[in-house]
N, C-alpha and C positions, 0 to 999 in steps of 0.2 A: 332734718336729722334722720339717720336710719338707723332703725331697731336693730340691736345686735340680739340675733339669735345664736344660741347653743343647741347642737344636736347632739344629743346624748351619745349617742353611737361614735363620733369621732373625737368624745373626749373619754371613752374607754381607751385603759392599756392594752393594748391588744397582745404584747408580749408577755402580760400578767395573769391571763385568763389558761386554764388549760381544758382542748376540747376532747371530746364529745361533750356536749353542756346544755342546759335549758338555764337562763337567766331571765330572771323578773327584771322587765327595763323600765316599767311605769303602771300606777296606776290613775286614771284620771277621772275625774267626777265629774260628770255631766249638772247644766242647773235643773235638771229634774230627779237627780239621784241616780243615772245612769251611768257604769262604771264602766270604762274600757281598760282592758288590759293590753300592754304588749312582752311579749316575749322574743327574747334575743334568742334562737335554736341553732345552737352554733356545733355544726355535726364535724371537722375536721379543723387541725389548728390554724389560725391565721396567720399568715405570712412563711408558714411552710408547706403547705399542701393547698387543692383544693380540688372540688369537682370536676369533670368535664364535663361543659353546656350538654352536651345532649343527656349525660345522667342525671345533670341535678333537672333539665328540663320536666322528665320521666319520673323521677322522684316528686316534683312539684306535683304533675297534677294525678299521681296516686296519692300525695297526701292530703289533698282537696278532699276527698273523698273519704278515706281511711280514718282522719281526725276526724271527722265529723262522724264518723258511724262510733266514736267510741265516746266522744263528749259533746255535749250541747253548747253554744254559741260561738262557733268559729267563724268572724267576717272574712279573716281573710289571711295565708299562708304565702307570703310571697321570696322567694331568694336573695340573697345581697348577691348585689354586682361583682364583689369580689369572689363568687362562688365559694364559699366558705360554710353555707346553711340559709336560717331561710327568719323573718321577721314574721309573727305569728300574734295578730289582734284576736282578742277575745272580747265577747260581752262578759259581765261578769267577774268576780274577783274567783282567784285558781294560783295555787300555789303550784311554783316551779316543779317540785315532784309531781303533783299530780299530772301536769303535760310531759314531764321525759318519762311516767310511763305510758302515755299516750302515744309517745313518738318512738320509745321502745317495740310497743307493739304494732304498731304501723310499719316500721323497718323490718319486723321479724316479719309479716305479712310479704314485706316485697321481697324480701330475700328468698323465703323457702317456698313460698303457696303463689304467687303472682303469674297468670301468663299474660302473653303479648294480647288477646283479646283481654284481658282487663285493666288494660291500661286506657284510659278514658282522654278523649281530646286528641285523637290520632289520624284525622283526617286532613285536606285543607279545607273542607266547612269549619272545621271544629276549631282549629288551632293556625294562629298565627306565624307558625313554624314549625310546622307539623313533620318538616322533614329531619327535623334538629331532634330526634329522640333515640335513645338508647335502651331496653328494656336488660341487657345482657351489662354495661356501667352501674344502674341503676341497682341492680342487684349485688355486683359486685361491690361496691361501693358501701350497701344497705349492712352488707356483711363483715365488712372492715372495723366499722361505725360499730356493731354490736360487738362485736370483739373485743377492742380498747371499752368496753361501756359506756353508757350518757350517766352523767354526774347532773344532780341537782345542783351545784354549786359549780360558778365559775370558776373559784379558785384555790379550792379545797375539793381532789377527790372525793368524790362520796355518791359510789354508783350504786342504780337505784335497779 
């Protein structure tokens, strides 16, 4: 017999949520009392917009860097396929406001202060597609995003 699994992510309404958003998607306990969290960072609405690969590329790994200089245990910040934003594990429990002003601050960083020398993983040593980035998207992009505001609540404006 096979296990039916549910992935949380495709049984969200995706025409019920409204973006710019930070959503708490889980948190999970470890059997030593270790807590992972994930967060949905959903920076443009779904199914009517999205990034262009080379900005959200550019975006990803400024924000590799940028969350982590503003909060302690980020494993890992990675983008949905459907360039929509980005899935964000944390060690530790962290409340949705707390990371959209994380990611608030992070975006204003790339928008106004960011140059092309601080965009980190821009080589082909570094980066598995290194030719796929945008610093002039990424910023454009960063600025749209703070304009409309990031809402701690998926479904009830309420920008933070």
């Amino acid at each position: 017999m096979t296990k039916k699994v549910i992935v949380e992510s495709f049984e969200l309404d995706h025409t019920a949520v409204k973006a710019p958003y930070v959503r708490l998607i889980s948190e999970e306990f470890g059997p030593k009392g270790d807590v992972i969290t994930n967060f949905d960072i959903r920076l443009v609405q779904p199914n009517e917009d999205s990034i262009p690969s080379a900005g959200l590329h550019t975006i990803e790994h400024l924000l590799a860097g940028l969350i982590r200089q503003r909060i302690d245990g980020m494993i890992d910040c990675s983008p949905f396929g459907c360039r929509t934003g980005f899935h964000m594990i944390m060690w530790g429990q962290h409340s949705a406001t707390d990371i959209a002003k994380v990611i608030k601050e992070s975006l204003e960083e790339i928008a106004h202060v960011t140059k092309w020398e601080d965009v980190p993983g821009t080589t082909i040593e570094s980066c598995g597609n290194y030719k796929d980035h945008s610093l002039f998207s990424a910023k454009e992009w960063a600025k749209i995003i703070l304009e409309q505001g990031i809402s701690d609540d998926p479904f009830d404006r309420h920008v933070i």
